[in-house]
C-alpha positions as CSV (number, residue, x, y, z in Angstrom):
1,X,-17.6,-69.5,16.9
2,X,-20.8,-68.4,18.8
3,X,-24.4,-68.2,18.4
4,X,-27.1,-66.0,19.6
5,X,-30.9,-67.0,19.6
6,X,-33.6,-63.9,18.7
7,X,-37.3,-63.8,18.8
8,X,-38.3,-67.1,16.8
9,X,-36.4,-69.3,14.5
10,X,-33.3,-67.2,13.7
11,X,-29.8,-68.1,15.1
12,X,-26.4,-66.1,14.4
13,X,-23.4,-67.6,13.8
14,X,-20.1,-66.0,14.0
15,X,-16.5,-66.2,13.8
16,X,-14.0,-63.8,15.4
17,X,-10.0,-63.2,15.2
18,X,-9.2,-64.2,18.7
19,X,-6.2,-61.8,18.7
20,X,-7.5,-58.3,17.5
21,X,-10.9,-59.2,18.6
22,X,-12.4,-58.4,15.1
23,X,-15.4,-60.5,13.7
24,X,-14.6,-61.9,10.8
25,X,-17.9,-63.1,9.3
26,X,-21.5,-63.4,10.3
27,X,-24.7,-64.9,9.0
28,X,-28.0,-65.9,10.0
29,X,-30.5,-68.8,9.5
30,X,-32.9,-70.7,11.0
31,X,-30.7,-73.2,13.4
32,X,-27.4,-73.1,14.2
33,X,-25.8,-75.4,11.8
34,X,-27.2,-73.7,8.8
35,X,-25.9,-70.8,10.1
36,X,-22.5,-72.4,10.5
37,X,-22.6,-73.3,7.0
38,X,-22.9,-69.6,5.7
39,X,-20.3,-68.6,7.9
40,X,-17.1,-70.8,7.5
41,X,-17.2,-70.5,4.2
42,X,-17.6,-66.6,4.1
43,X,-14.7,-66.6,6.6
44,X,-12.3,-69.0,4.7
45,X,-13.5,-66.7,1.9
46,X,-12.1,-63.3,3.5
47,X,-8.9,-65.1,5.4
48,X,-8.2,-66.4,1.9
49,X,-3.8,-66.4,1.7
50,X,-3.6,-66.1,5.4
51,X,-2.1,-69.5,6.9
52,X,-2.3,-71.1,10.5
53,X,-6.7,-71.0,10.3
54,X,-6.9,-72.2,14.5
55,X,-10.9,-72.7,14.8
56,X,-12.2,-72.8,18.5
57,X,-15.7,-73.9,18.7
58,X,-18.5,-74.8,21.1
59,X,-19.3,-78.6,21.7
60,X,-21.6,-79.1,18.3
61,X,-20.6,-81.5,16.2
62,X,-22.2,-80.2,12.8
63,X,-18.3,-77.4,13.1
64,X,-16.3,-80.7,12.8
65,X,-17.7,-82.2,9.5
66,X,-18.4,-78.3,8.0
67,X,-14.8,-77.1,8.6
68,X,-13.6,-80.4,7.6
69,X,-15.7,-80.0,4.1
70,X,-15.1,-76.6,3.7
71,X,-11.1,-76.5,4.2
72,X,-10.1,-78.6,1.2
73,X,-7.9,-77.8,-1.6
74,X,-7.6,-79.9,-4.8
75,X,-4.4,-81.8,-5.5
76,X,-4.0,-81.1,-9.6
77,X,-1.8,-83.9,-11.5
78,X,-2.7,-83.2,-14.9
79,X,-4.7,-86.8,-15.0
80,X,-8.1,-87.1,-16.2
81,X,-10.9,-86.9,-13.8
82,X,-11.6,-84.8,-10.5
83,X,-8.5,-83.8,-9.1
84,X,-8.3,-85.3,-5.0
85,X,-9.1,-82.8,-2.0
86,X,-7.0,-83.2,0.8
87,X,-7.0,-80.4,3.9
88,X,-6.0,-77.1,4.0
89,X,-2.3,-76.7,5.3
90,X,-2.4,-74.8,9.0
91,X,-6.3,-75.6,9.5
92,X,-7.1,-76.6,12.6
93,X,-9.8,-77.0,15.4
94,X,-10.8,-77.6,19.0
95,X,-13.7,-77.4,20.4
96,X,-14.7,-76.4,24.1
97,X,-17.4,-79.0,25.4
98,X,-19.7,-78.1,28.3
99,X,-21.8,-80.6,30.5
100,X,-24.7,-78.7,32.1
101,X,-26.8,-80.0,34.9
102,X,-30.3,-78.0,35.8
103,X,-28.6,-75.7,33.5
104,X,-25.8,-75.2,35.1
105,X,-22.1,-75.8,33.7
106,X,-20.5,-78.2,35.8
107,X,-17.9,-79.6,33.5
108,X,-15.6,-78.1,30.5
109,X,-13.5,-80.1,28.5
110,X,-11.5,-79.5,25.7
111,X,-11.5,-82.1,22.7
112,X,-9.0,-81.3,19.9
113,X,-9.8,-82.4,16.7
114,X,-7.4,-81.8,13.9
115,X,-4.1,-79.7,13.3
116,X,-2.4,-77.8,15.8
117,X,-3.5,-76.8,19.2
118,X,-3.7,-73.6,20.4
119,X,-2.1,-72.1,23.6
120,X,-5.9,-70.9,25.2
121,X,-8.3,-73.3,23.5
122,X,-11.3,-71.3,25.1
123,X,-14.7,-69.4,23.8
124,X,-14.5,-67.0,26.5
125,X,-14.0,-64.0,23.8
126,X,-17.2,-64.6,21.4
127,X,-18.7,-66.1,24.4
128,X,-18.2,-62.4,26.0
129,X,-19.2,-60.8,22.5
130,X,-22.1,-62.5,22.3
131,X,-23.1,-61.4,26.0
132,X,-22.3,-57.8,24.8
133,X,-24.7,-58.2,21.7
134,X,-27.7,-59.5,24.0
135,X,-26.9,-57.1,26.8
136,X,-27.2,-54.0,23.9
137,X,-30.1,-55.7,21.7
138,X,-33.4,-56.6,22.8
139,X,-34.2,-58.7,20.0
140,X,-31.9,-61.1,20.8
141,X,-33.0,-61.9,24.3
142,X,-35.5,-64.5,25.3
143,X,-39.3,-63.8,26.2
144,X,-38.6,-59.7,25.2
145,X,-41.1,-57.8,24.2
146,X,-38.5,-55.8,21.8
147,X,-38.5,-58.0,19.5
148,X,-38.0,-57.3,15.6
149,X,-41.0,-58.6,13.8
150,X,-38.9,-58.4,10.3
151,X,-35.9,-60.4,9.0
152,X,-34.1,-57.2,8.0
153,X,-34.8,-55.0,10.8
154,X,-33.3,-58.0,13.1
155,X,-30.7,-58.0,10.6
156,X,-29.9,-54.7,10.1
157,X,-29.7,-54.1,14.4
158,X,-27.0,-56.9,14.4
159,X,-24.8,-56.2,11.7
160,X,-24.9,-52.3,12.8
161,X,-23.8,-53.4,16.3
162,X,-21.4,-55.7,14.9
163,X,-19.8,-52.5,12.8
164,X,-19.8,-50.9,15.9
165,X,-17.4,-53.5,17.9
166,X,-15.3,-53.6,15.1
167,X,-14.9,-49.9,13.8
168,X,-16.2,-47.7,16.3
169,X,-15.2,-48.9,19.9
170,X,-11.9,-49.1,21.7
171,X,-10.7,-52.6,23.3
172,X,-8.8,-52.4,26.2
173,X,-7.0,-55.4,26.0
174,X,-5.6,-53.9,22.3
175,X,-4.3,-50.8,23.5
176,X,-0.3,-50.4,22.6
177,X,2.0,-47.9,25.0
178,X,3.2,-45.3,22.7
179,X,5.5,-42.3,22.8
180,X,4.0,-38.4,21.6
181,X,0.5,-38.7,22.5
182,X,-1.7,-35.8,23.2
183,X,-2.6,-35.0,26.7
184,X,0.0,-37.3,28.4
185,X,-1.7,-40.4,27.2
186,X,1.1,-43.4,27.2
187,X,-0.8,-46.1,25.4
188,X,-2.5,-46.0,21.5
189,X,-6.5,-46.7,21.6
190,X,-7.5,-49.1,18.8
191,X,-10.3,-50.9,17.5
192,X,-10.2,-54.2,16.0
193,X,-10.4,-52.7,12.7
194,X,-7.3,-50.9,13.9
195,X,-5.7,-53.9,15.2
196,X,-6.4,-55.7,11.7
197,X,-4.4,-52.8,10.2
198,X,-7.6,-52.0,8.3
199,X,-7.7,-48.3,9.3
200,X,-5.7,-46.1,11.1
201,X,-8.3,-44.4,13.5
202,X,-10.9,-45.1,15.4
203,X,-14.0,-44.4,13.4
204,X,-17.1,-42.0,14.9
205,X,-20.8,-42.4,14.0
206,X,-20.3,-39.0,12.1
207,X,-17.7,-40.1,9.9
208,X,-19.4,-43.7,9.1
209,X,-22.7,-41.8,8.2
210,X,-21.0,-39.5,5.8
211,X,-19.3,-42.1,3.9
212,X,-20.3,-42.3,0.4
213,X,-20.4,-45.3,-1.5
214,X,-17.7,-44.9,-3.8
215,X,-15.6,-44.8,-1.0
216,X,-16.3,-48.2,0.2
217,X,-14.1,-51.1,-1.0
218,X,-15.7,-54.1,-2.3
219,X,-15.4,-57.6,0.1
């Protein structure tokens, strides 16, 4: 999970497959934990069937109780009454705490919640993301004078650079050697959406502006 503070009271939360580098889901709100609660429950939402859920999360403890709250299936025994929740199967989180003195990090440690650990349990690929989006969008730095004065416009700048990391760029680190390619090339480009197996190409700014909206699957 990350965050990313723009002009005023907005914070964005997101939530990226470590492995293809794709993000998941996104929302925004006016702190960080009610952004949190839009977006674990959009991304258990769109991961829905997919087992072995590893969350890796900053230091805030408002990701404990909402992943806890939001990963929990009913336990049917035909008796009257609710039916018990009990965990997901495969969900699991750790989070990455940092101690900063004068603003400096001089201390990371990682505290594992629940479920199984993962190999790396590190932020540094959101953590690099959300460099990227503040490196590329004014509005989302401190003290700018580019900032978006509307809700959708700051919106709309976000999500259209987040469509951009997923569909539109090549990752480096996702790259596969590959036999037959043009011009003596020995490894496949792809994009996270590519990675995810959601397309096949890497998409350009022509083809995503041509696409009509019959041609769009719904989420």
């Amino acid at each position: 999970m990350g965050d990313a503070e723009a002009d005023g009271a907005r914070w964005c939360c997101l939530s990226q497959h470590r492995k293809s580098r794709f993000v998941v889901g996104c929302q925004v709100a006016a702190s960080e934990v009610a952004a949190a609660r839009k977006v674990v429950p959009q991304t258990r939402k769109r991961t829905a069937g997919q087992r072995g859920i590893r969350w890796i999360s900053d230091g805030h403890r408002a990701y404990n109780k909402i992943i806890r709250k939001v990963y929990r299936a009913p336990v049917r025994t035909g008796a009257p009454g609710r039916p018990r929740l009990v965990r997901t199967p495969g969900v699991a989180l750790t989070q990455v705490v940092k101690r900063r003195e004068n603003r400096r990090v001089v201390e990371v440690t990682v505290q594992h919640r629940f479920g199984v650990m993962p190999e790396q349990p590190h932020t540094v690929h959101v953590e690099r993301l959300n460099g990227v989006l503040r490196d590329r969008l004014n509005c989302l730095t401190r003290k700018t004078h580019g900032f978006a004065k509307r809700d959708q416009t700051w919106w709309a700048l976000v999500t259209l650079c987040l469509f951009e990391h997923d569909w539109l760029k090549e990752h480096v680190a996702l790259r596969q050697e590959a036999a037959g390619l043009p011009n003596g090339r020995r490894y496949l480009r792809r994009s996270p959406a590519m990675a995810e197996g959601l397309t096949d190409h890497i998409w350009s700014w022509e083809e995503f502006l041509s696409l009509r909206p019959d041609q769009c699957k719904r989420e």
